[in-house]
mmCIF file of the N, C-alpha and C atoms, coordinates in Angstrom:
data_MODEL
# 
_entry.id   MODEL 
# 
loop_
_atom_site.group_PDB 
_atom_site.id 
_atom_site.type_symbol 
_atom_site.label_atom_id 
_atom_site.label_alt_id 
_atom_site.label_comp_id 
_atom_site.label_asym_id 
_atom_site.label_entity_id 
_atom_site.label_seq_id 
_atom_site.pdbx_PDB_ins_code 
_atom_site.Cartn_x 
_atom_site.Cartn_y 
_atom_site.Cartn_z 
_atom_site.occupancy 
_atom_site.B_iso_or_equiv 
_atom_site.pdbx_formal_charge 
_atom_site.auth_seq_id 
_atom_site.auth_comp_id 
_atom_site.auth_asym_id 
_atom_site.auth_atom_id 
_atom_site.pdbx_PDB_model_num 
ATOM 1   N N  . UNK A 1 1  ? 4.549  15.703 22.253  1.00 0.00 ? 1  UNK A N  1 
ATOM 2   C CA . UNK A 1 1  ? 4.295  14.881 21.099  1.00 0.00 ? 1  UNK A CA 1 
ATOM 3   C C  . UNK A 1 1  ? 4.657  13.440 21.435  1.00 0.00 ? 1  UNK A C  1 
ATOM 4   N N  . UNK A 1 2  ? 4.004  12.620 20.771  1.00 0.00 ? 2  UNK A N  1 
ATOM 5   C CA . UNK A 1 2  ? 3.992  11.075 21.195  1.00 0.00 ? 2  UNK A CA 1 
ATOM 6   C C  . UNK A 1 2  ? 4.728  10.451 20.246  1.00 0.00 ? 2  UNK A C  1 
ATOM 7   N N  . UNK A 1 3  ? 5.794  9.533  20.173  1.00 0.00 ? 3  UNK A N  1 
ATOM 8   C CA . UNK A 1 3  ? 6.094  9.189  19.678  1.00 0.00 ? 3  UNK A CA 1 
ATOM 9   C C  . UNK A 1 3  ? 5.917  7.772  19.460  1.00 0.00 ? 3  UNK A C  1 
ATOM 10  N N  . UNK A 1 4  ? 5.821  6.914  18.530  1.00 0.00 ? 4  UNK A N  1 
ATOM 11  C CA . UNK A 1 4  ? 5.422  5.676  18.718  1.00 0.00 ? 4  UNK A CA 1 
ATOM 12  C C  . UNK A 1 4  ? 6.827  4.611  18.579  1.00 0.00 ? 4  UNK A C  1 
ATOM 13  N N  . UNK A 1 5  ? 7.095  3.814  18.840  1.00 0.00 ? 5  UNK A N  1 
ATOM 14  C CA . UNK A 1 5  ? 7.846  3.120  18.638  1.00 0.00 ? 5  UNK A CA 1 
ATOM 15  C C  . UNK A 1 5  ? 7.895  1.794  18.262  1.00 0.00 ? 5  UNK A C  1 
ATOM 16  N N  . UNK A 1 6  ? 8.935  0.925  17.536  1.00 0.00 ? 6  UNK A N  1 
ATOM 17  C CA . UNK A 1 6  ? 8.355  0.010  16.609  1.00 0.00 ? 6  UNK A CA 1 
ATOM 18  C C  . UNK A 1 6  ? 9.598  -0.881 16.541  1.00 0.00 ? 6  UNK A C  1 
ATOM 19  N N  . UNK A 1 7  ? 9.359  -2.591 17.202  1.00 0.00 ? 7  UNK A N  1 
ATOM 20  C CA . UNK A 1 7  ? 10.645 -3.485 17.006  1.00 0.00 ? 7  UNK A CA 1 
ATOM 21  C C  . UNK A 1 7  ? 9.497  -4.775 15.955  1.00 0.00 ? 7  UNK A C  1 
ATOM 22  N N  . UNK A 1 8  ? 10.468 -5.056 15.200  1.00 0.00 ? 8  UNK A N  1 
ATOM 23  C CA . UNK A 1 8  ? 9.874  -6.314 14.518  1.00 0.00 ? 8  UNK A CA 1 
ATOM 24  C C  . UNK A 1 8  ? 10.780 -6.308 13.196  1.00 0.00 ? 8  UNK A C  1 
ATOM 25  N N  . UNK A 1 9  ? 9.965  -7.136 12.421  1.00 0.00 ? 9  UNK A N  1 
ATOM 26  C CA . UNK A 1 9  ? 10.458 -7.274 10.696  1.00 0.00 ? 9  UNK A CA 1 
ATOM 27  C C  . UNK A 1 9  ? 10.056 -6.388 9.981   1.00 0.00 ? 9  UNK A C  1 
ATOM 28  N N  . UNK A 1 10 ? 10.572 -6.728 9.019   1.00 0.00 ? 10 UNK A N  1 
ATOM 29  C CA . UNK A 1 10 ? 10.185 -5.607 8.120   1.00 0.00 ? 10 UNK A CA 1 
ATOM 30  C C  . UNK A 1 10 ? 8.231  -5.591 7.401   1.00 0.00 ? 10 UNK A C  1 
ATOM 31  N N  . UNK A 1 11 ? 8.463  -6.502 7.260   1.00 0.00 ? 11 UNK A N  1 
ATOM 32  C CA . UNK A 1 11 ? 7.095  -7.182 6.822   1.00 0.00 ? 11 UNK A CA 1 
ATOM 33  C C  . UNK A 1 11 ? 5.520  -6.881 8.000   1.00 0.00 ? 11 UNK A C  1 
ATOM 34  N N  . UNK A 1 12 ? 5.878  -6.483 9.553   1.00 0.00 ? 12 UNK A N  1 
ATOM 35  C CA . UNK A 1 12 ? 5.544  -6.377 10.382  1.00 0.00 ? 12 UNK A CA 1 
ATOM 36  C C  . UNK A 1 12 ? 5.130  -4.921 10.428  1.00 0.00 ? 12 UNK A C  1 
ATOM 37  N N  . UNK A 1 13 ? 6.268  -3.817 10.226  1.00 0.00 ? 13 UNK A N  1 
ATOM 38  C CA . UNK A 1 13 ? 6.279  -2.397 10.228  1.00 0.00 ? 13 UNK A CA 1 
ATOM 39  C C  . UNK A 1 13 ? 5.495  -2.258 8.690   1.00 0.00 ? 13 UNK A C  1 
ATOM 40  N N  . UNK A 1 14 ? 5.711  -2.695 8.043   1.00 0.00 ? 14 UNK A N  1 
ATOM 41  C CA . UNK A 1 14 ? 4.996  -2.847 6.608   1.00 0.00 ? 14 UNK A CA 1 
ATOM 42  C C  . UNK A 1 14 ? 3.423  -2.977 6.910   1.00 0.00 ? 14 UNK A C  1 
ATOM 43  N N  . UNK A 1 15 ? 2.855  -3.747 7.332   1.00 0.00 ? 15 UNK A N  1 
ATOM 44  C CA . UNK A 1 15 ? 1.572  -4.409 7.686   1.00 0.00 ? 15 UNK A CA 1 
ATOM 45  C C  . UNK A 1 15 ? 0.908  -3.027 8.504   1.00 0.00 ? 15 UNK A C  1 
ATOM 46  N N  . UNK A 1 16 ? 1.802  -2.600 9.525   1.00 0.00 ? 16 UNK A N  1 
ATOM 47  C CA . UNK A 1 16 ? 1.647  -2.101 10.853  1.00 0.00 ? 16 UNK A CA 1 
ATOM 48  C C  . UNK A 1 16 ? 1.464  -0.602 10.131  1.00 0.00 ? 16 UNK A C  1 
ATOM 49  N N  . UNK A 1 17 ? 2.029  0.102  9.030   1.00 0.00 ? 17 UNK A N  1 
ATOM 50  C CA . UNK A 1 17 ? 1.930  1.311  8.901   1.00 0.00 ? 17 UNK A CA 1 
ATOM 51  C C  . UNK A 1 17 ? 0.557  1.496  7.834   1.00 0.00 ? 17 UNK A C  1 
ATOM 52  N N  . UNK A 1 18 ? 0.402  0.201  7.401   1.00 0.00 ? 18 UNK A N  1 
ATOM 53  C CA . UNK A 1 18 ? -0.697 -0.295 6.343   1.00 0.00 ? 18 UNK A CA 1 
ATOM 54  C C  . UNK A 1 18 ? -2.147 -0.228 7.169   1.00 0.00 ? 18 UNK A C  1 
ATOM 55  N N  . UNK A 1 19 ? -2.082 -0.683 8.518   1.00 0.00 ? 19 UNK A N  1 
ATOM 56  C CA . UNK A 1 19 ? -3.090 -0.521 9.304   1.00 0.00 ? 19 UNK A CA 1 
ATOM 57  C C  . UNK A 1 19 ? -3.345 0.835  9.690   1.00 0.00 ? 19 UNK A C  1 
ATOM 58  N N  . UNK A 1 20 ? -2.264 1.688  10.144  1.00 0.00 ? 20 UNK A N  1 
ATOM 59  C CA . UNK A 1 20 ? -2.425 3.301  10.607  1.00 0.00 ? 20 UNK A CA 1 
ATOM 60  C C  . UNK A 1 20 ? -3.385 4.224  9.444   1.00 0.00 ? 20 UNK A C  1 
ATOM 61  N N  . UNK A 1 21 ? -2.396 3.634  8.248   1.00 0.00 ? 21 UNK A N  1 
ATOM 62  C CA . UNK A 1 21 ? -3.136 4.584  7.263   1.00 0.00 ? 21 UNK A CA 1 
ATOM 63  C C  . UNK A 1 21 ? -4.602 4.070  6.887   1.00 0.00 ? 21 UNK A C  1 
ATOM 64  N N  . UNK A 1 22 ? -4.995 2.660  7.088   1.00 0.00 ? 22 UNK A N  1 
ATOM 65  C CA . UNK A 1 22 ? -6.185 2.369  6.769   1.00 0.00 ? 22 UNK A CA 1 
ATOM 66  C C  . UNK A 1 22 ? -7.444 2.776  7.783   1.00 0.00 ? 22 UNK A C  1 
ATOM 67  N N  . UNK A 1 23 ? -6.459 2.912  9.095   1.00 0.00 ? 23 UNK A N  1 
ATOM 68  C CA . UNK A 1 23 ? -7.411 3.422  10.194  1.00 0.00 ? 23 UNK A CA 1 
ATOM 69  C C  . UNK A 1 23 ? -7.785 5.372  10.391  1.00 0.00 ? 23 UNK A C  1 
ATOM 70  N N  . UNK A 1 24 ? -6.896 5.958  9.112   1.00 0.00 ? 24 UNK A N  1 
ATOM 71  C CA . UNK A 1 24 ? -6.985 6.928  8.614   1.00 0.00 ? 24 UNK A CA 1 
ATOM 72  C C  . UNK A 1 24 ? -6.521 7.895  10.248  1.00 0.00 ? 24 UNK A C  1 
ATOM 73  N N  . UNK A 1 25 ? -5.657 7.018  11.199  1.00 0.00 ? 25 UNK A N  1 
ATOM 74  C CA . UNK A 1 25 ? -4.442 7.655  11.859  1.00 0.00 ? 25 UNK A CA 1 
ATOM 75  C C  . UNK A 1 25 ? -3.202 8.279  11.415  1.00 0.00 ? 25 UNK A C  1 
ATOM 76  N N  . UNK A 1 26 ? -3.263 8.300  10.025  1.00 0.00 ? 26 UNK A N  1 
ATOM 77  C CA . UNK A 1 26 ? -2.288 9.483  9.723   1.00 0.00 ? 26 UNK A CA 1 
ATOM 78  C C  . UNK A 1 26 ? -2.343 9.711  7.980   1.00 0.00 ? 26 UNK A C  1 
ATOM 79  N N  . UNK A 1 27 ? -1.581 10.443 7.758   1.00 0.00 ? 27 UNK A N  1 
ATOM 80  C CA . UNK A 1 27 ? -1.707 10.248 6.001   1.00 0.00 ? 27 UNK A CA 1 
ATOM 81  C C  . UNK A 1 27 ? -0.369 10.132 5.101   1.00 0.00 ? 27 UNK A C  1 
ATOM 82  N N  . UNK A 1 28 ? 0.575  10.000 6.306   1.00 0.00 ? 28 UNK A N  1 
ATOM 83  C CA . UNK A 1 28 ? 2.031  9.608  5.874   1.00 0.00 ? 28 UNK A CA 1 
ATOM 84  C C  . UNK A 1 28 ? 3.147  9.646  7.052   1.00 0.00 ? 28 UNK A C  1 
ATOM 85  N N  . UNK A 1 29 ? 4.272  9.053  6.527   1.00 0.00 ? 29 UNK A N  1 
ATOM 86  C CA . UNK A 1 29 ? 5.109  8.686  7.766   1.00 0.00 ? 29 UNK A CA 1 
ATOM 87  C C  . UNK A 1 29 ? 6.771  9.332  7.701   1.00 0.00 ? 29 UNK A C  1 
ATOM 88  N N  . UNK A 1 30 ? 6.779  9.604  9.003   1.00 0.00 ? 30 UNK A N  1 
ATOM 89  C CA . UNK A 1 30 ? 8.433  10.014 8.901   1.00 0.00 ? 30 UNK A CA 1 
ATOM 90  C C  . UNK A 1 30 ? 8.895  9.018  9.920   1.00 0.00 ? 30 UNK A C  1 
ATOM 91  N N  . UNK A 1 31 ? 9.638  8.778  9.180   1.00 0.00 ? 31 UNK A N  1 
ATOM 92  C CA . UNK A 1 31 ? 10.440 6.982  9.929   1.00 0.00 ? 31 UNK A CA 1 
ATOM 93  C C  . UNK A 1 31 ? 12.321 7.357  10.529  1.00 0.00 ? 31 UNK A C  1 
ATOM 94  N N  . UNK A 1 32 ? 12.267 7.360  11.893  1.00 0.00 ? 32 UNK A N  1 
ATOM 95  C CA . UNK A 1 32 ? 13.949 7.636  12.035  1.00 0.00 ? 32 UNK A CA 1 
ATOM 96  C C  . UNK A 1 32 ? 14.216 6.127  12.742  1.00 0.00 ? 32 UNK A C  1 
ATOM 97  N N  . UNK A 1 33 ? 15.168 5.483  11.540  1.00 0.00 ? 33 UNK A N  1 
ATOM 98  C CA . UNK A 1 33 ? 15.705 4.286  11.485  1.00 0.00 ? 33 UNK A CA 1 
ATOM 99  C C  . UNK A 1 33 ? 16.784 4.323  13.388  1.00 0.00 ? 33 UNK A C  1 
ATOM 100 N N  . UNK A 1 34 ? 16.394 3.248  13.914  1.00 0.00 ? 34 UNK A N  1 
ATOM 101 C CA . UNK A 1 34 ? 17.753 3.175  15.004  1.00 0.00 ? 34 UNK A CA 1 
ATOM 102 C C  . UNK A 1 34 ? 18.996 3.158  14.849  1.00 0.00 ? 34 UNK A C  1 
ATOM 103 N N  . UNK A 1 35 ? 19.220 2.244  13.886  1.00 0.00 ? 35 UNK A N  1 
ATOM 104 C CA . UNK A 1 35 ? 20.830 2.371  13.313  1.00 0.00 ? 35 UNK A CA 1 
ATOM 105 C C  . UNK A 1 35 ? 21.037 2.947  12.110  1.00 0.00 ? 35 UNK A C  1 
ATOM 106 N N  . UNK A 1 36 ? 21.240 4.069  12.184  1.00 0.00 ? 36 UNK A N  1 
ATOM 107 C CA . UNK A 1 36 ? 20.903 4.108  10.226  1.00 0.00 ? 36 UNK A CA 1 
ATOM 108 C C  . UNK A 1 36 ? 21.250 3.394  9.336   1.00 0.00 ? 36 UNK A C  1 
ATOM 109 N N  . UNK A 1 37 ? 22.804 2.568  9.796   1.00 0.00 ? 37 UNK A N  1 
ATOM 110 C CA . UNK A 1 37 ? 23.989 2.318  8.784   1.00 0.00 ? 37 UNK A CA 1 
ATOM 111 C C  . UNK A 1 37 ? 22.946 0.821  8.043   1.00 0.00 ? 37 UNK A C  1 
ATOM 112 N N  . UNK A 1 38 ? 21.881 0.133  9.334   1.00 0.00 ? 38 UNK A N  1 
ATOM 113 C CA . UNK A 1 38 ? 21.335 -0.842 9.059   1.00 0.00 ? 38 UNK A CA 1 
ATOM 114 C C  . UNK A 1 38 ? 20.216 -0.664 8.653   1.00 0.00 ? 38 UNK A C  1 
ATOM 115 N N  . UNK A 1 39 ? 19.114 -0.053 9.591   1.00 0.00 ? 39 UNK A N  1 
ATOM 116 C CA . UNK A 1 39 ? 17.957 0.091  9.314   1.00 0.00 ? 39 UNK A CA 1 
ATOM 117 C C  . UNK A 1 39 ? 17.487 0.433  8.022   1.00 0.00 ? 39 UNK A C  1 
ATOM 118 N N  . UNK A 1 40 ? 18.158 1.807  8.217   1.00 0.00 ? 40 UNK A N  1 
ATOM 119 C CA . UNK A 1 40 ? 17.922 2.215  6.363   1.00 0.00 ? 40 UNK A CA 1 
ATOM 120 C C  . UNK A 1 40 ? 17.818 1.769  5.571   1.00 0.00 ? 40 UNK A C  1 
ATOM 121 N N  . UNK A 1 41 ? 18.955 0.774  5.115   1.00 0.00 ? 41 UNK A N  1 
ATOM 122 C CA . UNK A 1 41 ? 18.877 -0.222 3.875   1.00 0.00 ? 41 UNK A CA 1 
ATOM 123 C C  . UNK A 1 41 ? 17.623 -0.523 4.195   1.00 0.00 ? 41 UNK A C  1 
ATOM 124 N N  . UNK A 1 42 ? 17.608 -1.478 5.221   1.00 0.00 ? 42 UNK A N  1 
ATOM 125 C CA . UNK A 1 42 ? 16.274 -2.820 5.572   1.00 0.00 ? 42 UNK A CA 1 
ATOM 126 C C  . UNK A 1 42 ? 14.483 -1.470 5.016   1.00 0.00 ? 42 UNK A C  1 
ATOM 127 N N  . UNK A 1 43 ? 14.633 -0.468 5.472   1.00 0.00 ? 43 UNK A N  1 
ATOM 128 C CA . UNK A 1 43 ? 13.653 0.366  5.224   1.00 0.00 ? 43 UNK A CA 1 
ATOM 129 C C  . UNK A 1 43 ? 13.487 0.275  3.575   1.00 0.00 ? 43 UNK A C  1 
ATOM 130 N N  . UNK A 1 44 ? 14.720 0.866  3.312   1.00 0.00 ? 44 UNK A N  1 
ATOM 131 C CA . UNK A 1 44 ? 14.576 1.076  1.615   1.00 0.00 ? 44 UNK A CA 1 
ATOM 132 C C  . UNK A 1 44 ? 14.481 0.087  0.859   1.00 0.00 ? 44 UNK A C  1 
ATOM 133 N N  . UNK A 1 45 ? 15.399 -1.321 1.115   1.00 0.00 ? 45 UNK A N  1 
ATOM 134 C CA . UNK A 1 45 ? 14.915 -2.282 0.395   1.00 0.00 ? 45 UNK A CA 1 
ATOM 135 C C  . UNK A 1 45 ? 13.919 -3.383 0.256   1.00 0.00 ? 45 UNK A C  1 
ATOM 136 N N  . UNK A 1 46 ? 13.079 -3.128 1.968   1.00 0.00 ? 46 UNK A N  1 
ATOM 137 C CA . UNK A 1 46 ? 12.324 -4.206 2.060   1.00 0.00 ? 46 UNK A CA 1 
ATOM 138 C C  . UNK A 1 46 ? 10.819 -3.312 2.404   1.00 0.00 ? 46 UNK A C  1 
ATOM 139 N N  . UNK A 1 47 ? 10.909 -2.283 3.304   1.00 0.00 ? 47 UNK A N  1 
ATOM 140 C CA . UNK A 1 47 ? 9.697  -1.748 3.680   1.00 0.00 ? 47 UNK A CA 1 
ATOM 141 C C  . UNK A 1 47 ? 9.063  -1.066 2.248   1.00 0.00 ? 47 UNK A C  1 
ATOM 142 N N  . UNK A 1 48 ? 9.466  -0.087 2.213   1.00 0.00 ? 48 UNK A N  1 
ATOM 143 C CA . UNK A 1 48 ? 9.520  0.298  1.103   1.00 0.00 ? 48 UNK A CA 1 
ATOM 144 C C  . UNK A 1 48 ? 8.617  0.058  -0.323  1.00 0.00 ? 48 UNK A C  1 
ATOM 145 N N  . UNK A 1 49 ? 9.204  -1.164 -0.765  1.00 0.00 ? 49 UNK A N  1 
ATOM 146 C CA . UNK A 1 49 ? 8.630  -1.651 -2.087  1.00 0.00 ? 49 UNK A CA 1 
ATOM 147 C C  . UNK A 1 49 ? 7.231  -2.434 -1.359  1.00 0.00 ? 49 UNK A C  1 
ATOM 148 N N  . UNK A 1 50 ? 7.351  -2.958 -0.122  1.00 0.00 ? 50 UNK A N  1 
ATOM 149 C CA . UNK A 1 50 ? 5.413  -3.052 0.304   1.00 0.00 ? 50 UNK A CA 1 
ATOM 150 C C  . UNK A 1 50 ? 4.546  -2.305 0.804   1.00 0.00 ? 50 UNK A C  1 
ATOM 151 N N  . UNK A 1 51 ? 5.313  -1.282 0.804   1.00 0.00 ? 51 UNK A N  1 
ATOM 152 C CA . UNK A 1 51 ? 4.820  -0.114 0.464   1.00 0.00 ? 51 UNK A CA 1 
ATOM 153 C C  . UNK A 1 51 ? 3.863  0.300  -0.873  1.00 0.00 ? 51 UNK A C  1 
ATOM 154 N N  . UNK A 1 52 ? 4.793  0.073  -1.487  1.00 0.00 ? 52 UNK A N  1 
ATOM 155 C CA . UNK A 1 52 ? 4.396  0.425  -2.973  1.00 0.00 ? 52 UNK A CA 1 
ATOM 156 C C  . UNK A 1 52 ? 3.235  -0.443 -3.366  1.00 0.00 ? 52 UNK A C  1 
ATOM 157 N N  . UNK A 1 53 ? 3.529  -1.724 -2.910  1.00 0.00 ? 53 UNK A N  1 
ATOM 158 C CA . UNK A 1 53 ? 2.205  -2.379 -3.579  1.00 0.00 ? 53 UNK A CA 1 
ATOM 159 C C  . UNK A 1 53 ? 1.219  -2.306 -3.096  1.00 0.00 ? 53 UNK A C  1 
ATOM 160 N N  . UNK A 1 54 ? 1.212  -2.090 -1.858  1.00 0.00 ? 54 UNK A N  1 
ATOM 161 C CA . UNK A 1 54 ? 0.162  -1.733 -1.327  1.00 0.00 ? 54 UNK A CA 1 
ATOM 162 C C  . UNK A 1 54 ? -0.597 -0.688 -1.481  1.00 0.00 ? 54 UNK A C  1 
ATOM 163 N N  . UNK A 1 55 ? -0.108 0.406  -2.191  1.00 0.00 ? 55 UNK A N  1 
ATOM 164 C CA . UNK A 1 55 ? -0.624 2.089  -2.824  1.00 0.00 ? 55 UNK A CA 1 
ATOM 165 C C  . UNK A 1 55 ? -0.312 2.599  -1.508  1.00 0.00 ? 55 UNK A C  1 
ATOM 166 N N  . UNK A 1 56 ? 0.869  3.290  -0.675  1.00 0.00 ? 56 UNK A N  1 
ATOM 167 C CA . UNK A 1 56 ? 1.013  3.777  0.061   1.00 0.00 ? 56 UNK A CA 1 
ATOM 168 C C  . UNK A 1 56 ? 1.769  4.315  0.129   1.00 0.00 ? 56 UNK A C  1 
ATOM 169 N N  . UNK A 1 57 ? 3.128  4.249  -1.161  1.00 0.00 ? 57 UNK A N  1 
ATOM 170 C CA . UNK A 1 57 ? 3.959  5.170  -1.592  1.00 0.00 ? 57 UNK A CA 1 
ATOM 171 C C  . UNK A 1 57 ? 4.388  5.017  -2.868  1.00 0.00 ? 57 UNK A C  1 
ATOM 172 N N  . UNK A 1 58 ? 4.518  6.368  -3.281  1.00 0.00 ? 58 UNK A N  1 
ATOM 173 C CA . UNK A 1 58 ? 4.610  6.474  -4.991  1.00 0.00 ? 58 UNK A CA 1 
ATOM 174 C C  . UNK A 1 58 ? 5.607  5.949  -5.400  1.00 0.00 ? 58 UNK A C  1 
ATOM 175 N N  . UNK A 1 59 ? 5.202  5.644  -6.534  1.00 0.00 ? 59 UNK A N  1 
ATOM 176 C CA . UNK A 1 59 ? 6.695  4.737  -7.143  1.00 0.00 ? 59 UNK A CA 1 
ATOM 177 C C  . UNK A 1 59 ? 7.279  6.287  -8.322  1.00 0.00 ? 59 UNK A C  1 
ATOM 178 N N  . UNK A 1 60 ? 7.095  6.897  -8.574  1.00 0.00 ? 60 UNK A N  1 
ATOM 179 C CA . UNK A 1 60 ? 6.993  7.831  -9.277  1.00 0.00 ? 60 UNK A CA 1 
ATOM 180 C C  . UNK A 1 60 ? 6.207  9.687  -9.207  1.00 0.00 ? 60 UNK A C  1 
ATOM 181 N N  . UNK A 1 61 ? 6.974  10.553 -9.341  1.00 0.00 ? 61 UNK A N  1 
ATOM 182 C CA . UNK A 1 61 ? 6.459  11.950 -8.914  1.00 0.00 ? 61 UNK A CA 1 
ATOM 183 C C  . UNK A 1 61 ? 5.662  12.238 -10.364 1.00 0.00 ? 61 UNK A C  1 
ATOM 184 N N  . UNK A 1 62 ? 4.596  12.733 -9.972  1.00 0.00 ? 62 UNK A N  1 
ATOM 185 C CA . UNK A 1 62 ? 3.614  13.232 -11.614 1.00 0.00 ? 62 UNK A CA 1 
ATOM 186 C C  . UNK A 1 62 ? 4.465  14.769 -11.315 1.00 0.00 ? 62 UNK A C  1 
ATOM 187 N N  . UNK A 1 63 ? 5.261  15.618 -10.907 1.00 0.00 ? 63 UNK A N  1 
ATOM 188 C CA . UNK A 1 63 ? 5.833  16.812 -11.419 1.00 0.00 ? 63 UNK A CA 1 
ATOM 189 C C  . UNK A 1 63 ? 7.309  16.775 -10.595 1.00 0.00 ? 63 UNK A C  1 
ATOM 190 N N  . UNK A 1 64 ? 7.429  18.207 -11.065 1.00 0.00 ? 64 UNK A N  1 
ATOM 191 C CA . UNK A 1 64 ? 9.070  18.307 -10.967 1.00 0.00 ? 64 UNK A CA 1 
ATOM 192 C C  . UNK A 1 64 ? 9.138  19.446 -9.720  1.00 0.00 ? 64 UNK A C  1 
ATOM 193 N N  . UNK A 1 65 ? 7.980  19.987 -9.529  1.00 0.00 ? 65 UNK A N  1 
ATOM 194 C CA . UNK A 1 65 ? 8.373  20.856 -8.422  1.00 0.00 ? 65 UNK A CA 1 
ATOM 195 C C  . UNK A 1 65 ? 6.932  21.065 -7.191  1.00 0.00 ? 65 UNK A C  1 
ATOM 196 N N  . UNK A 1 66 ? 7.264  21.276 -5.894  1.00 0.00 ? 66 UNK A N  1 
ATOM 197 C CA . UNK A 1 66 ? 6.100  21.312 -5.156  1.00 0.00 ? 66 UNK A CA 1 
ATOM 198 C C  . UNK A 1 66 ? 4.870  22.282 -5.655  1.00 0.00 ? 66 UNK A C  1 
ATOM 199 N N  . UNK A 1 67 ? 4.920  23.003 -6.268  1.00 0.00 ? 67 UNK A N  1 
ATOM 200 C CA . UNK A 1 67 ? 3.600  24.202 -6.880  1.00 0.00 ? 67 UNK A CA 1 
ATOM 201 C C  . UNK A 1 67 ? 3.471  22.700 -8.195  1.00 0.00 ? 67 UNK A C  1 
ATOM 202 N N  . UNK A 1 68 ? 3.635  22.301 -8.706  1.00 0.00 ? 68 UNK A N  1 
ATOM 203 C CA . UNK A 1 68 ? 3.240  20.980 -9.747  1.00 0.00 ? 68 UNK A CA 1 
ATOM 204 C C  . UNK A 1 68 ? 2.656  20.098 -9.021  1.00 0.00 ? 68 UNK A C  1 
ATOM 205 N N  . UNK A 1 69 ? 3.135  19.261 -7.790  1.00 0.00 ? 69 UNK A N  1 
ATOM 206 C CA . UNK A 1 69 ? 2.392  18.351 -6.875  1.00 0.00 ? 69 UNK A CA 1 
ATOM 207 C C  . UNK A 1 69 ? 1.072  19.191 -6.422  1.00 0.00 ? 69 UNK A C  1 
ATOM 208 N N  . UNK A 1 70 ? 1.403  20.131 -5.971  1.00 0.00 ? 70 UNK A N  1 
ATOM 209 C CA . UNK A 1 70 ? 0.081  21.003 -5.634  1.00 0.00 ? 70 UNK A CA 1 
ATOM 210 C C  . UNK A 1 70 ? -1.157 21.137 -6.966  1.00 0.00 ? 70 UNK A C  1 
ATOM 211 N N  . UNK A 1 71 ? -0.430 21.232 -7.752  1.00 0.00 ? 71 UNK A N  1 
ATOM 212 C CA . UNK A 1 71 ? -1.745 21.654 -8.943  1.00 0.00 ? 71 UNK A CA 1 
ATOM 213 C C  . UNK A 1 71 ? -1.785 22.967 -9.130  1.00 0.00 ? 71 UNK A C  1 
ATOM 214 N N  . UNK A 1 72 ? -1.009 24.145 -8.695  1.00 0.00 ? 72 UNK A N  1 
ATOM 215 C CA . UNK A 1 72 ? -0.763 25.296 -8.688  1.00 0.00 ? 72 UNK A CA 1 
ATOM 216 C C  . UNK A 1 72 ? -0.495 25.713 -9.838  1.00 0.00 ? 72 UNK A C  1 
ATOM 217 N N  . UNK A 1 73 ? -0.715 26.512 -10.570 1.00 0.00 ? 73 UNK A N  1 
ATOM 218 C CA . UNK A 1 73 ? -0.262 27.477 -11.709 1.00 0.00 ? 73 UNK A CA 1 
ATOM 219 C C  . UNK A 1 73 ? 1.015  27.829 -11.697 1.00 0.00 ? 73 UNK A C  1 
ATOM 220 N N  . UNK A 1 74 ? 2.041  27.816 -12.502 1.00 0.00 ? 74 UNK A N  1 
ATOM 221 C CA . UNK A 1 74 ? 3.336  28.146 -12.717 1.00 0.00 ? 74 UNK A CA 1 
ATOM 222 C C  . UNK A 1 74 ? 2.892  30.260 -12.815 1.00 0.00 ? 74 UNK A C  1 
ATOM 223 N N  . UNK A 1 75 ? 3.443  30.713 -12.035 1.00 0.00 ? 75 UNK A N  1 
ATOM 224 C CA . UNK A 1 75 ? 2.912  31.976 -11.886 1.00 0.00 ? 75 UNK A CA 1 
ATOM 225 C C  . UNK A 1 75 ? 4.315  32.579 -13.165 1.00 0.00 ? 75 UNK A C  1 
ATOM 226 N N  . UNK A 1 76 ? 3.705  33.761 -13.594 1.00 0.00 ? 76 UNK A N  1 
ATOM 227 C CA . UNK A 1 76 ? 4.677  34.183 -14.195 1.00 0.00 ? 76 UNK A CA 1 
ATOM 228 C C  . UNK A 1 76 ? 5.860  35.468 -13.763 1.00 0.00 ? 76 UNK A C  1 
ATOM 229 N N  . UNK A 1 77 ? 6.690  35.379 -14.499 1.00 0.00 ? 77 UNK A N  1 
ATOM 230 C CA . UNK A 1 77 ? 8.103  36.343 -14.057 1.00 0.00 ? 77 UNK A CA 1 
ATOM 231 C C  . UNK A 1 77 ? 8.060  37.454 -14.231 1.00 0.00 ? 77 UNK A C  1 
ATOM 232 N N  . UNK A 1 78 ? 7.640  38.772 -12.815 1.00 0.00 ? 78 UNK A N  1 
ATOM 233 C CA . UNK A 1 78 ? 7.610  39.727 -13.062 1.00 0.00 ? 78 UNK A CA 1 
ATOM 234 C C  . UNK A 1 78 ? 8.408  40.312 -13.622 1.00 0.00 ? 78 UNK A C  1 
ATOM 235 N N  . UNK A 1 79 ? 9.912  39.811 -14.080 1.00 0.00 ? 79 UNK A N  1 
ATOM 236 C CA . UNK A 1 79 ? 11.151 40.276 -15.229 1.00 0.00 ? 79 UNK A CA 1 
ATOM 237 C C  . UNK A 1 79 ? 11.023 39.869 -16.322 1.00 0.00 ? 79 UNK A C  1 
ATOM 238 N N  . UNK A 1 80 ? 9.598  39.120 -16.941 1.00 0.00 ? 80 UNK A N  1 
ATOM 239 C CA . UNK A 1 80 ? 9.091  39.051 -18.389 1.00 0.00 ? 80 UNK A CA 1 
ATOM 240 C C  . UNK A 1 80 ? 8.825  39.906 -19.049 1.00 0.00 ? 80 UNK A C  1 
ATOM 241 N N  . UNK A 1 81 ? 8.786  40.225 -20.270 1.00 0.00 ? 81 UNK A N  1 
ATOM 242 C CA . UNK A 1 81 ? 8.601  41.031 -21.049 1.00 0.00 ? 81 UNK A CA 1 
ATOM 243 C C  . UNK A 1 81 ? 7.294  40.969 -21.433 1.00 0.00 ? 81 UNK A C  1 
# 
C-alpha cells in the first residue's frame, strides 16, 4: 500500500485533499498527524473547517447510528412481543 505523504500549511493540505477528491482519487481521508500533540489541533482547527466549506466534510450527522447513515431499516427485536 502507498502511502502518500504531505509537508506544507494547512491551507495547502486543504486545497491538496480538495483536488484528490475532485479528481475522484478517493472518496475520503484518513489523516495520521506527525506530531499529534501539534498537528491535530492545526488539522482540527484549521483543515478541517475548509473542509467544510468546501462540502467535503459534514458539519453535522443526519442519524444516530451506522444502519441510519446507511438508510437501512431499524430491523425489529426478536424479544418483541
Amino acid at each position: 500500500m502507498k502511502v502518500a505523504r504531505f509537508v506544507g500549511a494547512p491551507e495547502q493540505l486543504a486545497h491538496e485533499l480538495s483536488r484528490w477528491h475532485a479528481d475522484q482519487a478517493c472518496d475520503g481521508f484518513d489523516i495520521l498527524p506527525a506530531v499529534s500533540s501539534i498537528d491535530l489541533e492545526l488539522l482540527v482547527d484549521s483543515v478541517v473547517p475548509m473542509l467544510r466549506r468546501r462540502g467535503l466534510r459534514r458539519v453535522d450527522y443526519d442519524a444516530l447510528t451506522l444502519r441510519g447513515h446507511l438508510g437501512l431499516p431499524r430491523r425489529l427485536s426478536r424479544f418483541a412481543a
